[in-house]
The first five atom37 places (N, CA, C, CB, O) and aatype in JSON, in Angstrom:
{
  "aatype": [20, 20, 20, 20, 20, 20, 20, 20, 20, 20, 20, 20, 20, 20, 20, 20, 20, 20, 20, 20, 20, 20, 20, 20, 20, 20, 20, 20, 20, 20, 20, 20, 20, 20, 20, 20, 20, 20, 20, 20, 20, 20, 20, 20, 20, 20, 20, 20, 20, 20, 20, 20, 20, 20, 20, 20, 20, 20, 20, 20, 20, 20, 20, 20, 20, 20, 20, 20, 20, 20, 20, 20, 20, 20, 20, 20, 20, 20, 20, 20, 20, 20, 20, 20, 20, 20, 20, 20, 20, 20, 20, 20, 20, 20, 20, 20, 20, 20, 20, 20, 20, 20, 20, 20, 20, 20, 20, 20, 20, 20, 20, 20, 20, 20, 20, 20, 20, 20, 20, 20, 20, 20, 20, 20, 20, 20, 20, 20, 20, 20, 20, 20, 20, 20, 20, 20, 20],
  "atom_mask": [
    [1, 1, 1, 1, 1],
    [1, 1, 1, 1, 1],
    [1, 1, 1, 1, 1],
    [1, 1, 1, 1, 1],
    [1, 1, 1, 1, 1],
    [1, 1, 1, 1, 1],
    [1, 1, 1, 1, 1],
    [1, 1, 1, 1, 1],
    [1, 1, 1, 1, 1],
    [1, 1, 1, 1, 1],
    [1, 1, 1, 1, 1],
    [1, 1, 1, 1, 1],
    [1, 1, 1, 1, 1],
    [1, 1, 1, 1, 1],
    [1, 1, 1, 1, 1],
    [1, 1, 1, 1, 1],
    [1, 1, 1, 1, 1],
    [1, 1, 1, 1, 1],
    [1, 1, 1, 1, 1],
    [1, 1, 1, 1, 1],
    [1, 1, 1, 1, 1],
    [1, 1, 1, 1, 1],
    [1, 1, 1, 1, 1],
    [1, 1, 1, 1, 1],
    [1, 1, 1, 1, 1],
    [1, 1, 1, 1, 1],
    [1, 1, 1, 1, 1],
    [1, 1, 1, 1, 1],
    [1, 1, 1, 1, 1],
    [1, 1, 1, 1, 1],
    [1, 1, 1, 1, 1],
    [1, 1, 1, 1, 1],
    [1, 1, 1, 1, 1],
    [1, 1, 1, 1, 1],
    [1, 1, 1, 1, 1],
    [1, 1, 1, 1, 1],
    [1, 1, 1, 1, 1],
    [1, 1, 1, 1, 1],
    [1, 1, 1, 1, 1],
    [1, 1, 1, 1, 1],
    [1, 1, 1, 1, 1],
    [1, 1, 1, 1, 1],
    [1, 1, 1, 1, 1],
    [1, 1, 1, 1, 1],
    [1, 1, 1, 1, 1],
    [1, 1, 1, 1, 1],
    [1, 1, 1, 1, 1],
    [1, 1, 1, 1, 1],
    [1, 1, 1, 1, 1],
    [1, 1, 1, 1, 1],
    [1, 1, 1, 1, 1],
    [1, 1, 1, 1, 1],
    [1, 1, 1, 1, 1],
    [1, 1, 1, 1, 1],
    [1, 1, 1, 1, 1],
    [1, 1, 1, 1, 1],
    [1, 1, 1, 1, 1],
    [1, 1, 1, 1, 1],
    [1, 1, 1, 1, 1],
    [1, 1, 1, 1, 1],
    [1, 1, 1, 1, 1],
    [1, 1, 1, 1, 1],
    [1, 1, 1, 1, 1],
    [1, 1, 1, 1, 1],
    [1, 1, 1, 1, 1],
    [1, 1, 1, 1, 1],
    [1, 1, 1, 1, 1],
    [1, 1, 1, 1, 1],
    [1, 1, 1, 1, 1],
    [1, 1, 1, 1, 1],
    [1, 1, 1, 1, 1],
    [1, 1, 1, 1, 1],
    [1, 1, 1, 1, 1],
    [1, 1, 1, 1, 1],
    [1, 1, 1, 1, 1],
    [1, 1, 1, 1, 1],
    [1, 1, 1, 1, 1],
    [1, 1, 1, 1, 1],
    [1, 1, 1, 1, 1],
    [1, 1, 1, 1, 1],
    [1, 1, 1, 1, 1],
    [1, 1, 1, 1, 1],
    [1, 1, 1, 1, 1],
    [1, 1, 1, 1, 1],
    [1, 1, 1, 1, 1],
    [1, 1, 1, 1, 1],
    [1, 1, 1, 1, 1],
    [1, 1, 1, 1, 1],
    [1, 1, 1, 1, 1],
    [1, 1, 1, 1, 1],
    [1, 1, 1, 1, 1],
    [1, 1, 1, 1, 1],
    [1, 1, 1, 1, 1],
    [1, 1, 1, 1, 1],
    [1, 1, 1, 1, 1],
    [1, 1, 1, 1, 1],
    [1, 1, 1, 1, 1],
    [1, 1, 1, 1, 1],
    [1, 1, 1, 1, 1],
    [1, 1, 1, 1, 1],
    [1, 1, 1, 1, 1],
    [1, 1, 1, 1, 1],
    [1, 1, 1, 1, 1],
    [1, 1, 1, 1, 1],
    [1, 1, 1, 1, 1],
    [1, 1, 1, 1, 1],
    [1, 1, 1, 1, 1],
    [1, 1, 1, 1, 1],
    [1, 1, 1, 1, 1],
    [1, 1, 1, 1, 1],
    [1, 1, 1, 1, 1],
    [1, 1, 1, 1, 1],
    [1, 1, 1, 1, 1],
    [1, 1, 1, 1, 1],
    [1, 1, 1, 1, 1],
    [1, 1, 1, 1, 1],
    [1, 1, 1, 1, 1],
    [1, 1, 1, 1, 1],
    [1, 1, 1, 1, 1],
    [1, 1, 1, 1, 1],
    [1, 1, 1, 1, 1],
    [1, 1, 1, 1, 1],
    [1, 1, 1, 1, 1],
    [1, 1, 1, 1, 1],
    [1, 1, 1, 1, 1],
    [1, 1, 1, 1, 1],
    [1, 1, 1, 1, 1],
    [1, 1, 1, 1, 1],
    [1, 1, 1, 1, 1],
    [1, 1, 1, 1, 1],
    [1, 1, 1, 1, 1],
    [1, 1, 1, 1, 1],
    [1, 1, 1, 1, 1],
    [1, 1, 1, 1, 1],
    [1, 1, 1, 1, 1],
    [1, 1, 1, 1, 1],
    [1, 1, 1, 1, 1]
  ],
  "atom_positions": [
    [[0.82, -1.19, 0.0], [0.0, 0.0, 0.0], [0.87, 1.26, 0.0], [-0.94, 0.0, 1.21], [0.67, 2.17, -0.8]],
    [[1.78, 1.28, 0.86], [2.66, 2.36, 0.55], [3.61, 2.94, -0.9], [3.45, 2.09, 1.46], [4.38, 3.86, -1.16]],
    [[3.16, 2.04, -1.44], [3.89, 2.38, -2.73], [2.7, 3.15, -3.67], [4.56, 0.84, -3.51], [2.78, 4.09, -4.45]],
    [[1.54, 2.31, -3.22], [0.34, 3.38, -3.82], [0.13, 4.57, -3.36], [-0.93, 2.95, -3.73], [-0.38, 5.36, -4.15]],
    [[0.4, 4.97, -2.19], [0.46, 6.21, -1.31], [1.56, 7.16, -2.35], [1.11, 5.79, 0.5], [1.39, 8.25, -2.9]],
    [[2.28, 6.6, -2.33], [3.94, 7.18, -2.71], [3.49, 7.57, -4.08], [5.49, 5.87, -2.71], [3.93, 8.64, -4.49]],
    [[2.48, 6.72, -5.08], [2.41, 7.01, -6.09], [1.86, 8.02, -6.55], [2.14, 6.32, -6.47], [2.19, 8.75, -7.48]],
    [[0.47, 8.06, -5.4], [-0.18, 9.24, -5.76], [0.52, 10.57, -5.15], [-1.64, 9.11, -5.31], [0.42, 11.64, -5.75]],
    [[1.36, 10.47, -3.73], [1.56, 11.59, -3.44], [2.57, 12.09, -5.16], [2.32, 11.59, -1.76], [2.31, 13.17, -5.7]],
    [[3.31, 11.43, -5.58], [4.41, 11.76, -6.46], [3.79, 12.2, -7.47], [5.34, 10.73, -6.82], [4.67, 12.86, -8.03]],
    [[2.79, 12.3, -8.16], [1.74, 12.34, -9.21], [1.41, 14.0, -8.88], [0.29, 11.06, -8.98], [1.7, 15.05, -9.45]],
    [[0.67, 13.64, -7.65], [0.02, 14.63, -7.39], [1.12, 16.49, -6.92], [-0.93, 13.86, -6.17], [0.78, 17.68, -7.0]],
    [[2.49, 15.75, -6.45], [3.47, 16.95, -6.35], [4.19, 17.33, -7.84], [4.7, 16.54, -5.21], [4.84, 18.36, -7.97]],
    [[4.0, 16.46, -8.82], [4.71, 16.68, -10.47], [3.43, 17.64, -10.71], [4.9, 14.97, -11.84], [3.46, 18.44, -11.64]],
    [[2.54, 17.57, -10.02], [1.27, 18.89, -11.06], [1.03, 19.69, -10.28], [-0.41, 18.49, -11.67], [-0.12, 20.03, -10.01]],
    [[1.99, 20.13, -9.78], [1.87, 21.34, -8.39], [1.91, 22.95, -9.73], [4.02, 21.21, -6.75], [2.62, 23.15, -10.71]],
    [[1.29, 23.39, -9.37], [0.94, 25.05, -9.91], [0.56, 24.77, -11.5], [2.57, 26.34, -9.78], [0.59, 25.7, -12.31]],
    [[0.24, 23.6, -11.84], [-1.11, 23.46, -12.99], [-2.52, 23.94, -12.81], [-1.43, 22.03, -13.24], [-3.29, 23.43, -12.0]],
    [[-2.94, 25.3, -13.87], [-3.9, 25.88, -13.8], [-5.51, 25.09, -13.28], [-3.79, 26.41, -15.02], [-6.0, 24.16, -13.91]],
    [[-5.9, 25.48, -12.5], [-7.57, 25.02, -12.0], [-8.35, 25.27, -13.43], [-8.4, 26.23, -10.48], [-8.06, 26.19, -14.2]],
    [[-9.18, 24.51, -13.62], [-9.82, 24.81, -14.96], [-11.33, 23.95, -14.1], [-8.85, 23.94, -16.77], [-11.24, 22.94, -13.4]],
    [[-12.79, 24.81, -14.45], [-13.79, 23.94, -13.68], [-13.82, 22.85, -14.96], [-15.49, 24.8, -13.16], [-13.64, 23.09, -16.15]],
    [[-14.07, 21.76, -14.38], [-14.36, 20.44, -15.59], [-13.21, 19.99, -16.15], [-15.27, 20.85, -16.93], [-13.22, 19.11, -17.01]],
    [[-11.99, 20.62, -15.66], [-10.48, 19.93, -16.0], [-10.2, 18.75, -15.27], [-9.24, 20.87, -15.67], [-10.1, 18.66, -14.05]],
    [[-10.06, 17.58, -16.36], [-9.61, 16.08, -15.91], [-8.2, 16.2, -16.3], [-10.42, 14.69, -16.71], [-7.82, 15.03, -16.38]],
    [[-7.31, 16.9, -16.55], [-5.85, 16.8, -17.13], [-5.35, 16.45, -18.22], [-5.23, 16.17, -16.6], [-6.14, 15.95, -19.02]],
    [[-4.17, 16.57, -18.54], [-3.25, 16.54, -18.21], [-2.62, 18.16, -18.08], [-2.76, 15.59, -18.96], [-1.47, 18.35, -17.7]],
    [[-3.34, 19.02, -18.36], [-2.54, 20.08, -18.41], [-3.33, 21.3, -17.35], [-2.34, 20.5, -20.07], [-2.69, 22.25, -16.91]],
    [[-4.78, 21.07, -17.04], [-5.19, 21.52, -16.45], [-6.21, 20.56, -15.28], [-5.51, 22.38, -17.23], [-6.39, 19.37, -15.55]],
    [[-6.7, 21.04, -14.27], [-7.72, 20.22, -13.49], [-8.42, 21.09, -12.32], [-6.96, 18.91, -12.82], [-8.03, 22.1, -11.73]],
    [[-9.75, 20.25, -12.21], [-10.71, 21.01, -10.95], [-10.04, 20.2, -9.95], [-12.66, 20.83, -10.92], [-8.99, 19.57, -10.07]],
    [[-10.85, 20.33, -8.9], [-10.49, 19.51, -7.92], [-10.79, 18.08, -7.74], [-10.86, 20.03, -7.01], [-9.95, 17.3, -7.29]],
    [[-11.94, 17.74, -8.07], [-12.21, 16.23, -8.52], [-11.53, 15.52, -9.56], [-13.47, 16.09, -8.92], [-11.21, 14.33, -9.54]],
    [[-11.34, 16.39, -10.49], [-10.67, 15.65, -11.53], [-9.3, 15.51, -11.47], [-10.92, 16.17, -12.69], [-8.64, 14.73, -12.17]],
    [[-8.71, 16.56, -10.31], [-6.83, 16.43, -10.03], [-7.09, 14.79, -9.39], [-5.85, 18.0, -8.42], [-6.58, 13.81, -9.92]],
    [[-8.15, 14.72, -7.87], [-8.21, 13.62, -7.01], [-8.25, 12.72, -7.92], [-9.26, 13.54, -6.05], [-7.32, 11.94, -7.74]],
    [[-8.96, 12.43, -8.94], [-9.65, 11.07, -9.85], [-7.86, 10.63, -10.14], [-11.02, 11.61, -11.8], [-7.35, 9.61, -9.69]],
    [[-7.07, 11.77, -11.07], [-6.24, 11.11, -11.75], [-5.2, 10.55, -10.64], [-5.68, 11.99, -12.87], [-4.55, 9.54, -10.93]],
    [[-5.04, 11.13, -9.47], [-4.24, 10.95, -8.96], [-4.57, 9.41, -8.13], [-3.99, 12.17, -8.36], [-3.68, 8.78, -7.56]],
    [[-6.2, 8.88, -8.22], [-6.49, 7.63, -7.45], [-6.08, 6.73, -8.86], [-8.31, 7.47, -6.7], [-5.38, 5.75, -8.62]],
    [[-6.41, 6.94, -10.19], [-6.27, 6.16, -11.46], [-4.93, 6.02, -11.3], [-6.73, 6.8, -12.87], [-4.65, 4.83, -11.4]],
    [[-3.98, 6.69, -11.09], [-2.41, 6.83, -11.27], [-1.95, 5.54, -10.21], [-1.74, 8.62, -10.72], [-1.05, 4.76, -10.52]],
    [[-2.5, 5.49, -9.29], [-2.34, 4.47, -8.3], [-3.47, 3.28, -8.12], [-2.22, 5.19, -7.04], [-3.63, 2.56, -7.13]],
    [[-4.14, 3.27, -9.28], [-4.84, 1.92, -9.64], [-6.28, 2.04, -8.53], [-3.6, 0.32, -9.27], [-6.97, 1.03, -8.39]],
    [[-6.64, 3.33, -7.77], [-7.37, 2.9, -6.75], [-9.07, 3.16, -6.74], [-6.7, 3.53, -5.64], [-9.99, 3.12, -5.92]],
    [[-8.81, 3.51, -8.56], [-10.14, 3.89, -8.76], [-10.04, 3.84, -10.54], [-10.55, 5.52, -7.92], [-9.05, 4.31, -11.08]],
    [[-11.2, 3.22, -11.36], [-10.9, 2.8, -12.56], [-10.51, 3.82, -13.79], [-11.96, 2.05, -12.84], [-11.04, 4.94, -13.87]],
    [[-9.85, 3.5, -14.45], [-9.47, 4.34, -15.31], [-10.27, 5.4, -16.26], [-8.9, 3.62, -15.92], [-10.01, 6.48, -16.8]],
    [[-11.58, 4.34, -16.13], [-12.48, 5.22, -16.69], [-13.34, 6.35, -15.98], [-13.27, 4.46, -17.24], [-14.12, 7.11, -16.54]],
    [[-13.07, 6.3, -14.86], [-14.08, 6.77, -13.66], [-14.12, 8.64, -14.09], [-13.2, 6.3, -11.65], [-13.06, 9.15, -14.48]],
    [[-15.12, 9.33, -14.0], [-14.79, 10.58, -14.33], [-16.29, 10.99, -13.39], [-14.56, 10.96, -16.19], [-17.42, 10.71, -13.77]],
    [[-15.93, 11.74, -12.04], [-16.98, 11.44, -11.53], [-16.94, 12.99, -10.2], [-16.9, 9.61, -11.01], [-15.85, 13.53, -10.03]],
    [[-17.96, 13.42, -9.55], [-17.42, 14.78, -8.91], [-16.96, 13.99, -7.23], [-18.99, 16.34, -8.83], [-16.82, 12.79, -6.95]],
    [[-16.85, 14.92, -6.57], [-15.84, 15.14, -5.67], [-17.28, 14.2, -4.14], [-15.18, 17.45, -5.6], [-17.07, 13.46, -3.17]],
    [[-18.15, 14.59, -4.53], [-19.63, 13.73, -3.71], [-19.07, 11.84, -4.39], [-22.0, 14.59, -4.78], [-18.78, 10.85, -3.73]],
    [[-19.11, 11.95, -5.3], [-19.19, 10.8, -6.15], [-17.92, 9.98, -5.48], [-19.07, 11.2, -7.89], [-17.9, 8.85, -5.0]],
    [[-16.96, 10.86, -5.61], [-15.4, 9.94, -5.2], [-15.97, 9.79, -3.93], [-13.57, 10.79, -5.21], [-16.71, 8.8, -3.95]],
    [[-15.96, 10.43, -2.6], [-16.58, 10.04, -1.32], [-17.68, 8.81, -1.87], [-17.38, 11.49, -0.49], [-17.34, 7.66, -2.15]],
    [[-18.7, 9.22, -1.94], [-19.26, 7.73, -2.02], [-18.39, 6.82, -2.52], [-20.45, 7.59, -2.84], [-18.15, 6.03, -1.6]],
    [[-17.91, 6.56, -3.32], [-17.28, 5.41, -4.39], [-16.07, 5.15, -3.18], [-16.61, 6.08, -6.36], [-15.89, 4.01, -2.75]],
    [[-15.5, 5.98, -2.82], [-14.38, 5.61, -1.54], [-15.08, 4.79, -0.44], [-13.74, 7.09, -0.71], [-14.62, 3.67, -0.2]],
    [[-15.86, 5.11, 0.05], [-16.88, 5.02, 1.18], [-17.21, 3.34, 1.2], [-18.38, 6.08, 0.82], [-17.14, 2.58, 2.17]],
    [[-17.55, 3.1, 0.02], [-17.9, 1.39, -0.39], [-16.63, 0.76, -0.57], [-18.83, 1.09, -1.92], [-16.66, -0.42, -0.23]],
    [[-15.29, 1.23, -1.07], [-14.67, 0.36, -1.15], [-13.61, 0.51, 0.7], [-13.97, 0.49, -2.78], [-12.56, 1.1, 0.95]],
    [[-14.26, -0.06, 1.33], [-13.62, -0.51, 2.43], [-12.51, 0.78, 2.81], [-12.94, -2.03, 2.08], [-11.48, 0.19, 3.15]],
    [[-12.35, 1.77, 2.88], [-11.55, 2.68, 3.27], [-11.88, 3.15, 4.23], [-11.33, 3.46, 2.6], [-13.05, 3.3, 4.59]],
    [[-10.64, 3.54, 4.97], [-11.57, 3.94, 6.52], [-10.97, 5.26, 6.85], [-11.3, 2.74, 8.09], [-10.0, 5.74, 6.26]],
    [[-11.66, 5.85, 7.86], [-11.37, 7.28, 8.62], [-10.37, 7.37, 8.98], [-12.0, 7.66, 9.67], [-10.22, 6.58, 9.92]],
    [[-9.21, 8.11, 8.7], [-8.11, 8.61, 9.04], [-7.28, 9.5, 8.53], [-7.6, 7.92, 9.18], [-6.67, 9.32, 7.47]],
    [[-7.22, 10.43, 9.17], [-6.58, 11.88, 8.62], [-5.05, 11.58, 9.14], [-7.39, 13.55, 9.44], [-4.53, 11.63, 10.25]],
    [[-4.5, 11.2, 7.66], [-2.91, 11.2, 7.66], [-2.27, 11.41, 6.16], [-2.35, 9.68, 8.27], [-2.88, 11.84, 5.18]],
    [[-1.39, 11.15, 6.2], [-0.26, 11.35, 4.39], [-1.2, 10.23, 3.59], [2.18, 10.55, 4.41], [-1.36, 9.08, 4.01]],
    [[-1.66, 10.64, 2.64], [-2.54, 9.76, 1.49], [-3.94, 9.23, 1.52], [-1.9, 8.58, 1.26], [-4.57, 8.39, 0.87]],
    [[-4.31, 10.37, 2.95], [-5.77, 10.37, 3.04], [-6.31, 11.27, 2.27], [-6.25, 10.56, 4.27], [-5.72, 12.35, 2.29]],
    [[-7.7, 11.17, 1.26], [-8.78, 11.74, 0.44], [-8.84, 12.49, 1.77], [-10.17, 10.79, -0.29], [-8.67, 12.02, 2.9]],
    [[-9.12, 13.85, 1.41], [-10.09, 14.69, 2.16], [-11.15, 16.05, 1.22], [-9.0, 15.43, 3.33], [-11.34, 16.87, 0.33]],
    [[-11.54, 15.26, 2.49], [-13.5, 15.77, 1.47], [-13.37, 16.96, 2.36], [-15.65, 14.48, 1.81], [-12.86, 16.98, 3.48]],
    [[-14.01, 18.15, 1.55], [-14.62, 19.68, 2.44], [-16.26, 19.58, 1.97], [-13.7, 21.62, 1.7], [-16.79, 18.96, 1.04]],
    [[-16.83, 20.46, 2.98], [-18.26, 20.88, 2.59], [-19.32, 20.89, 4.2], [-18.89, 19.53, 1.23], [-18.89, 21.0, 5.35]],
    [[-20.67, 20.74, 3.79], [-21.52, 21.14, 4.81], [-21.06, 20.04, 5.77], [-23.11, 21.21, 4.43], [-20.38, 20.12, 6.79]],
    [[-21.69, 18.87, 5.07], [-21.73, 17.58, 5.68], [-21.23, 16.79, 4.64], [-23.1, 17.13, 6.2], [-20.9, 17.19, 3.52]],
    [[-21.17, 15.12, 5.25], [-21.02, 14.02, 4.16], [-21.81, 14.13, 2.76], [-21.47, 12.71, 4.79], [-21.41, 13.75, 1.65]],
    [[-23.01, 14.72, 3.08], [-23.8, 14.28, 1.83], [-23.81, 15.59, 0.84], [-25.45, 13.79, 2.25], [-24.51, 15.47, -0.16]],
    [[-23.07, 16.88, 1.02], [-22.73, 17.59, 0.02], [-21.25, 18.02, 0.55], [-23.81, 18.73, -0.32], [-20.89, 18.74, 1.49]],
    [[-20.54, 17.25, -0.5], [-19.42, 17.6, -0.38], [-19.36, 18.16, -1.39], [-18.58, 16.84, -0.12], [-20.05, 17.82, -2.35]],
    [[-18.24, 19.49, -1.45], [-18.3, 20.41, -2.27], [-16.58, 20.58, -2.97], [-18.98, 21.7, -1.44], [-16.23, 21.19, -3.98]],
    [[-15.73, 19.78, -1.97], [-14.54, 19.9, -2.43], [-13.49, 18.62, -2.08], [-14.11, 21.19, -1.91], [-13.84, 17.94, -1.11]],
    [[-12.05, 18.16, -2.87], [-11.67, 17.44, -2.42], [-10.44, 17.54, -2.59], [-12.17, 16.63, -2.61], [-9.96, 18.31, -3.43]],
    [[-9.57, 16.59, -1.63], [-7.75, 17.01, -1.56], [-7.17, 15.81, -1.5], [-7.09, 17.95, -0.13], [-7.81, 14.76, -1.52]],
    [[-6.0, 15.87, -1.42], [-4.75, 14.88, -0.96], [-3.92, 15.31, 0.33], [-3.63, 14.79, -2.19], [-3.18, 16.28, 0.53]],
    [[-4.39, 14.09, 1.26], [-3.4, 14.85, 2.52], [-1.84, 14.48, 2.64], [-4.0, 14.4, 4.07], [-1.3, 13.38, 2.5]],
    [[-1.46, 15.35, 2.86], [0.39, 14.95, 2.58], [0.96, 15.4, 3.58], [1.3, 15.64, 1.27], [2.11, 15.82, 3.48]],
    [[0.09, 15.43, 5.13], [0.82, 15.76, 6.62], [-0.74, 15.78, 6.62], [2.09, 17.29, 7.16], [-1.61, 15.91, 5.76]],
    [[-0.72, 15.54, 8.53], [-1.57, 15.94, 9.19], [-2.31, 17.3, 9.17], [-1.13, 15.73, 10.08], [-3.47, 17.41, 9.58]],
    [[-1.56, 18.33, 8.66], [-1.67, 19.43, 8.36], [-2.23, 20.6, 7.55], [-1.1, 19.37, 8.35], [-2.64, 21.71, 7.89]],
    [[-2.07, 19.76, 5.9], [-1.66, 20.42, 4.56], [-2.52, 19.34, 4.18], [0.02, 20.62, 3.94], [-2.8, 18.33, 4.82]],
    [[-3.06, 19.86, 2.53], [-3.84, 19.08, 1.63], [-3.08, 19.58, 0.07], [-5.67, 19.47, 1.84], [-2.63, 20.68, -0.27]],
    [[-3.16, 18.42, -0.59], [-2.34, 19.0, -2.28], [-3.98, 18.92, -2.79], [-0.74, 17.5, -3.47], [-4.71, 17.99, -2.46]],
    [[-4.4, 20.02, -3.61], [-5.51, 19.33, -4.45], [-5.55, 20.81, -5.63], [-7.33, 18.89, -3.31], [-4.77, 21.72, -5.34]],
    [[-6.38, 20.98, -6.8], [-6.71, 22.0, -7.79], [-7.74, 23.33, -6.73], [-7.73, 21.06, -9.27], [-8.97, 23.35, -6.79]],
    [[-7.13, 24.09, -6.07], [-7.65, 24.98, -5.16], [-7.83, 26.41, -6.39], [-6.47, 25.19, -3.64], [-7.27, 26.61, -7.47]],
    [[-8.81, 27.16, -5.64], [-9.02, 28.6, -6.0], [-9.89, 28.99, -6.76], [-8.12, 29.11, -6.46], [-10.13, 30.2, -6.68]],
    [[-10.57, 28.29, -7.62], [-11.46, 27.9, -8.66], [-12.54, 28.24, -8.58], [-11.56, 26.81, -8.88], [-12.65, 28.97, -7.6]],
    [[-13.78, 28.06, -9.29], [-15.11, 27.98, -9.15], [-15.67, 27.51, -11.01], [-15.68, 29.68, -8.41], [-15.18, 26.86, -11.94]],
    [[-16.55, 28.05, -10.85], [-17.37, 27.39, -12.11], [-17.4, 28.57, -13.01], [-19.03, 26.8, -11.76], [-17.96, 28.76, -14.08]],
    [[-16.62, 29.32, -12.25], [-16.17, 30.59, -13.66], [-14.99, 30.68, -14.28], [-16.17, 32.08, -13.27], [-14.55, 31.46, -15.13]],
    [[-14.41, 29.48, -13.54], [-12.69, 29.45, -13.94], [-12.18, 28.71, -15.44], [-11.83, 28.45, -12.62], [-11.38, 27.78, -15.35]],
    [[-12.61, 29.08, -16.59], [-12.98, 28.4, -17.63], [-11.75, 28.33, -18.47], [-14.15, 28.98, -18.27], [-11.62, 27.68, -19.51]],
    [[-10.66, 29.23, -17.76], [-9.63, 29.32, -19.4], [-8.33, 29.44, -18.12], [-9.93, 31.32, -21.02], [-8.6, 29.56, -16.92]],
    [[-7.3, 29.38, -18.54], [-5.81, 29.69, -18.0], [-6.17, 30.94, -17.42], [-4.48, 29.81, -19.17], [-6.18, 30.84, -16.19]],
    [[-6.47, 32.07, -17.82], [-6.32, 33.68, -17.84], [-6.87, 33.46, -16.66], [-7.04, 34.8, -18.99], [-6.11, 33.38, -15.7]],
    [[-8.08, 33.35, -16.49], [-8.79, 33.62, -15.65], [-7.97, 32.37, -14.33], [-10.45, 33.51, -16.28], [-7.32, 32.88, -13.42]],
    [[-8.07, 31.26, -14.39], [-6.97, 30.89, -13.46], [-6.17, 31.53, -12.5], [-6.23, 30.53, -14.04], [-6.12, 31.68, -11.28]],
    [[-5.48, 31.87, -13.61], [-3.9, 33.19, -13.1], [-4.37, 33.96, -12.53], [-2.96, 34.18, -14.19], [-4.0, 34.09, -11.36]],
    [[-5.31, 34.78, -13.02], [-6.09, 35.96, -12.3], [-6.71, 35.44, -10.7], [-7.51, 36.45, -13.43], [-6.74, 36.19, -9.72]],
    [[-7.1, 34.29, -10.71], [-7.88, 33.98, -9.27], [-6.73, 33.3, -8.53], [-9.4, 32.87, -9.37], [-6.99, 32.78, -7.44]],
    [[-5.46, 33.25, -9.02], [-4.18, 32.35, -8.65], [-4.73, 30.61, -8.14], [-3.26, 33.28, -7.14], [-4.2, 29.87, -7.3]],
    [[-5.67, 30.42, -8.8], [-6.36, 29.0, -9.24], [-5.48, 28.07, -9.36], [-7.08, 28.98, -10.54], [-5.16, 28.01, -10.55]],
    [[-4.81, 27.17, -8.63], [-3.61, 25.92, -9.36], [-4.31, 25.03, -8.14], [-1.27, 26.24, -9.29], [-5.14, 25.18, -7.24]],
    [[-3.32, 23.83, -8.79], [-2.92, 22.74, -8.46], [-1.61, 23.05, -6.8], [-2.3, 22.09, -10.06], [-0.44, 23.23, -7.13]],
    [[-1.83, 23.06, -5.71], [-1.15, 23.88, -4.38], [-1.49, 23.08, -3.53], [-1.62, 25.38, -3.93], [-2.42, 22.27, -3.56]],
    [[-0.43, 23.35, -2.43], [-0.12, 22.82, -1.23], [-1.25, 23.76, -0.31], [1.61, 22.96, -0.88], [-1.07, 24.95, -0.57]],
    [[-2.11, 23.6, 0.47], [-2.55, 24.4, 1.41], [-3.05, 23.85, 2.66], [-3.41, 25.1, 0.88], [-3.62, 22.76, 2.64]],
    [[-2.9, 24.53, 3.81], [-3.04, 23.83, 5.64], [-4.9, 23.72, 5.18], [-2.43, 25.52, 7.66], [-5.69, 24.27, 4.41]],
    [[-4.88, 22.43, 6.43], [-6.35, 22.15, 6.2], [-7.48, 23.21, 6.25], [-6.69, 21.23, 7.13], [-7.4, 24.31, 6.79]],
    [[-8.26, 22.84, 5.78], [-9.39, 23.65, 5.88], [-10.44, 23.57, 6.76], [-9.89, 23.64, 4.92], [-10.77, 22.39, 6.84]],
    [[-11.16, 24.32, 7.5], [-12.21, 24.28, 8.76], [-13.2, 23.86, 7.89], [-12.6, 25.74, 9.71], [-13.72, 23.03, 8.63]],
    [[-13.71, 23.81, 7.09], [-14.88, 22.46, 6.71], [-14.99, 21.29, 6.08], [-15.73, 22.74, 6.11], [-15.85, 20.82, 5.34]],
    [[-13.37, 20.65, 6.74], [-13.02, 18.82, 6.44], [-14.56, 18.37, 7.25], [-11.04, 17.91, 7.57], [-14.98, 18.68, 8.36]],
    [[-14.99, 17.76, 6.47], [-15.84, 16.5, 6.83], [-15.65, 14.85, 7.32], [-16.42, 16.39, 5.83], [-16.2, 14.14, 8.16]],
    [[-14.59, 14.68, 6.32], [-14.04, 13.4, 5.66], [-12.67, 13.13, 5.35], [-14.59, 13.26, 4.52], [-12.25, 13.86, 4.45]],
    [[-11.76, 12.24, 5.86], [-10.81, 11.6, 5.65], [-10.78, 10.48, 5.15], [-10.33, 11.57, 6.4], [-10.77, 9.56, 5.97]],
    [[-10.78, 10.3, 4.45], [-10.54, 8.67, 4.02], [-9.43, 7.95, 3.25], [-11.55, 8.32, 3.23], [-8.95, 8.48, 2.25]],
    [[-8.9, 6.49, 3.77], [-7.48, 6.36, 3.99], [-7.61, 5.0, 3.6], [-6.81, 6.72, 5.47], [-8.25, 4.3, 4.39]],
    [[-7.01, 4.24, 2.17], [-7.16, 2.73, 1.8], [-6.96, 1.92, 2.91], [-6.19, 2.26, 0.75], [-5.99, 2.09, 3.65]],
    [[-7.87, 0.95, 3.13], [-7.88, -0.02, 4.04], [-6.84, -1.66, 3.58], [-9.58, -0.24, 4.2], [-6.72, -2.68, 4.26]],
    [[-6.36, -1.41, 2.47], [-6.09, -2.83, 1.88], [-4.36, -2.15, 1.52], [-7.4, -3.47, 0.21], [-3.52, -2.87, 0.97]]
  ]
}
């Protein structure tokens, strides 16, 4: 399992300050669901085809046996509650989350990106984590 950890953290630090784009699956740009997706595909932990939002990965995590724990290569979900989650990360310390931050559904081109300083970033957790979730296998 640690090598899948390792994989995604390594994935996910090679696309550090790649523009937020809303509806970006990559390779050159990504939202926040779609940075998480490639970075679980990259490490086999979710199917290649999967293209799905940031509610969707929580559920789909949720069933496959993963459990609660906020550490290095835990999913972390933001939002009200479990059942609208509105955002999602990679934890890489107890601390910090890597995920496509800054964004919204107006963030449609590079320009505008840059302008909202929209990337792919390291940032300390956020006060509306809901959810950790951490491969069980």
């Amino acid at each position: 399992m640690e090598e899948k950890i390792n994989k995604m953290i390594d994935f996910a630090i090679s696309n550090i300050n790649k523009p937020y784009r809303w509806g970006g699956n990559g390779p050159n740009n990504f939202d926040c669901s779609g940075f998480i997706l490639a970075c679980l595909k990259v490490s086999d932990y979710i199917p290649a085809n999967a293209d799905i939002t940031a509610q969707d990965i929580f559920n789909y995590l949720s069933n496959q046996n993963w459990i609660e724990k906020k550490c290095r290569g835990a999913i972390c979900f933001f939002g009200k509650t479990r059942y609208k989650i509105t955002h999602v990360g990679l934890m890489v310390d107890e601390y910090r989350f890597l995920g496509a931050n800054g964004g919204d559904s107006k963030t449609v081109n590079d320009i505008i990106a840059l302008e909202q300083n929209a990337k792919v970033d390291i940032r300390p957790l956020r006060k509306d984590l809901v959810a950790s979730l951490f491969p069980n296998t």
